[in-house]
C-alpha positions in Angstrom: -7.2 -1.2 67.8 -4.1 -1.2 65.5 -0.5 -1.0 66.4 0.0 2.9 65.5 -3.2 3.3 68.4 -0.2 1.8 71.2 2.7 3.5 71.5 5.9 2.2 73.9 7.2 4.2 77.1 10.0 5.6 74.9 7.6 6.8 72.1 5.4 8.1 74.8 8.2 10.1 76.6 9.3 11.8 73.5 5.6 13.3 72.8 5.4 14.3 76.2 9.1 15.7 76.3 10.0 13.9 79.1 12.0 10.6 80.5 11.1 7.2 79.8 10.9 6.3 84.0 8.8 9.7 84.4 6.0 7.7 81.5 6.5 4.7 83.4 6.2 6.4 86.9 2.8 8.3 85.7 1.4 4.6 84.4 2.6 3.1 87.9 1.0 5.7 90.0 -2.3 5.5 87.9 -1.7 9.1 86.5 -1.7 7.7 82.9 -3.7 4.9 81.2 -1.8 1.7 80.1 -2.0 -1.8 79.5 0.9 -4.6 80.4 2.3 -6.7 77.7 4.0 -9.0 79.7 6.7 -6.5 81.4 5.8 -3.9 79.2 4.1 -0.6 79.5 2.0 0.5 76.6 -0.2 3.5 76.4 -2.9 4.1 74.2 -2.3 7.3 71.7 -5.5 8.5 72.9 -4.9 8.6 76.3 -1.7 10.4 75.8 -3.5 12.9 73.9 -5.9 13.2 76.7 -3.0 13.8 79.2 -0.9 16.3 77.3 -2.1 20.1 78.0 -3.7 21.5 75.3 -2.2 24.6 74.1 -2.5 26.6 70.6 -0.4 25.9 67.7 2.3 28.5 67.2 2.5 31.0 64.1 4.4 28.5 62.1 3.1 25.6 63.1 -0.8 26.9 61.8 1.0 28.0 58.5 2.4 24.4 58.3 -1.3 22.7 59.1 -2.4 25.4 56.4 0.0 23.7 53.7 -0.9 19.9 55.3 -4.5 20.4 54.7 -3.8 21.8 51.0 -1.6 18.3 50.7 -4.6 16.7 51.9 -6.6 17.5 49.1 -4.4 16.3 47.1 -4.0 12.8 48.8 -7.7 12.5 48.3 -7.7 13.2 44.9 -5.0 11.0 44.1 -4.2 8.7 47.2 -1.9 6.3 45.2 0.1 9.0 43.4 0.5 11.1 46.3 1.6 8.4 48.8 4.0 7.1 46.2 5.5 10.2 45.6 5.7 10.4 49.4 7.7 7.3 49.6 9.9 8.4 46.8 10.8 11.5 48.7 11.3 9.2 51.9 14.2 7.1 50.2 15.7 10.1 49.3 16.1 12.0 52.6 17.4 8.7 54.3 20.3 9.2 52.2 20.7 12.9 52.8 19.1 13.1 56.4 20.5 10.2 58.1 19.7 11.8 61.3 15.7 12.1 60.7 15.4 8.3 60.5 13.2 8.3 63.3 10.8 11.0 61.8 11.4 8.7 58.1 10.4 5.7 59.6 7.0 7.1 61.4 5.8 8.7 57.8 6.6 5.0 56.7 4.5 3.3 59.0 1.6 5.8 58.5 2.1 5.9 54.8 2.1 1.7 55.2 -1.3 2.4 57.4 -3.5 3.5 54.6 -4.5 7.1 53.3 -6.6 7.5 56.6 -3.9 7.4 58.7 -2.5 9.8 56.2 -5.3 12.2 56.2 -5.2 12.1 59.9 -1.6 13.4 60.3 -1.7 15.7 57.4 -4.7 17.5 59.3 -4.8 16.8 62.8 -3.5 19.8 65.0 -1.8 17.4 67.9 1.3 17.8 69.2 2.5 14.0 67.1 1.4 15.5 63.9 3.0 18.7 64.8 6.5 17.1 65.3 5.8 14.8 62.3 4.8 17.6 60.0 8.5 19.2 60.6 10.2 16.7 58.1 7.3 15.8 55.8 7.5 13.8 52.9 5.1 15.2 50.9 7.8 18.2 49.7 6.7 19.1 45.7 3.3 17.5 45.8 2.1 21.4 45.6 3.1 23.2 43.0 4.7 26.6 43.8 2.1 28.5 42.4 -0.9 26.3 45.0 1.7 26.9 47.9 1.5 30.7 47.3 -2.0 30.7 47.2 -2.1 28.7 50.4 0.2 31.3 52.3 -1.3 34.0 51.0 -4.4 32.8 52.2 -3.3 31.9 55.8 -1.6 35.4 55.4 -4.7 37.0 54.8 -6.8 35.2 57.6 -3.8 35.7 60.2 -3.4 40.0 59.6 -0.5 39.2 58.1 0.7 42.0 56.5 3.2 40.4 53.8 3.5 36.8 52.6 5.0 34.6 55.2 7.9 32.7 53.7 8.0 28.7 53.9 
């Protein structure tokens, strides 16, 4: 199990959209999983998964997993480019975003984890890779015209009626 696999109260509260002391109330009444670490709490990203209610992605949120999992091709044909370019965008938006450093430093830490770890959040439909996905760093690795195709696509299999507008 790697370090990205535990996650800290605080981390923990923020996927579920709650308080830190509601997390550590849930591990303390045995509602969630977690392990101890001397004082601390830490949860297993699974079991958080495993706790959150599943519900279906919104409108947007689908179109943005559409555009992920054309990104993802890409990634696997060229992991080293595309991560690269991923940083490159990452060191710009710190200094225009200095607000998102949170969101920066996540894609850092999965970009640092390999491009598994980058497949996984490119494509995975959870609420983490949701969030994440909402200040990605992979902006210009599709070219206009593959990001057309890719919402007219999703457009089509939706009943759209137009092209939905990124």
């Amino acid at each position: 199990m790697n370090q990205r696999d535990l996650l800290t109260t605080q981390q923990a509260a923020r996927l579920l959209g709650c308080s830190r002391q509601h997390v550590a109330d849930l591990c303390d009444a045995g509602k969630l999983p977690c392990a101890r670490i001397g004082v601390h709490r830490r949860i297993r990203r699974i079991d958080l998964e495993g706790f959150l209610p599943r519900r279906d992605l919104r409108r947007e949120e689908l179109r943005s997993l559409w555009l992920h999992r054309a990104v993802a091709g890409k990634v696997v044909r060229d992991p080293v480019g595309a991560i690269e370019q991923a940083r490159r965008n990452i060191e710009r938006f710190r200094q225009l975003q200095p607000r998102a450093r949170i969101w920066l430093d996540e894609w850092t830490s999965i970009l640092d984890a390999g491009p598994e770890a980058v497949l996984e959040m490119l494509t995975s439909p959870s609420r983490e890779a949701v969030e994440l996905r909402q200040n990605t760093p992979f902006v210009g690795l599709l070219s206009e015209d593959e990001r057309r195709a890719v919402l007219a696509a999703f457009a089509g299999s939706h009943g759209a009626s137009r092209l939905a507008t990124a």
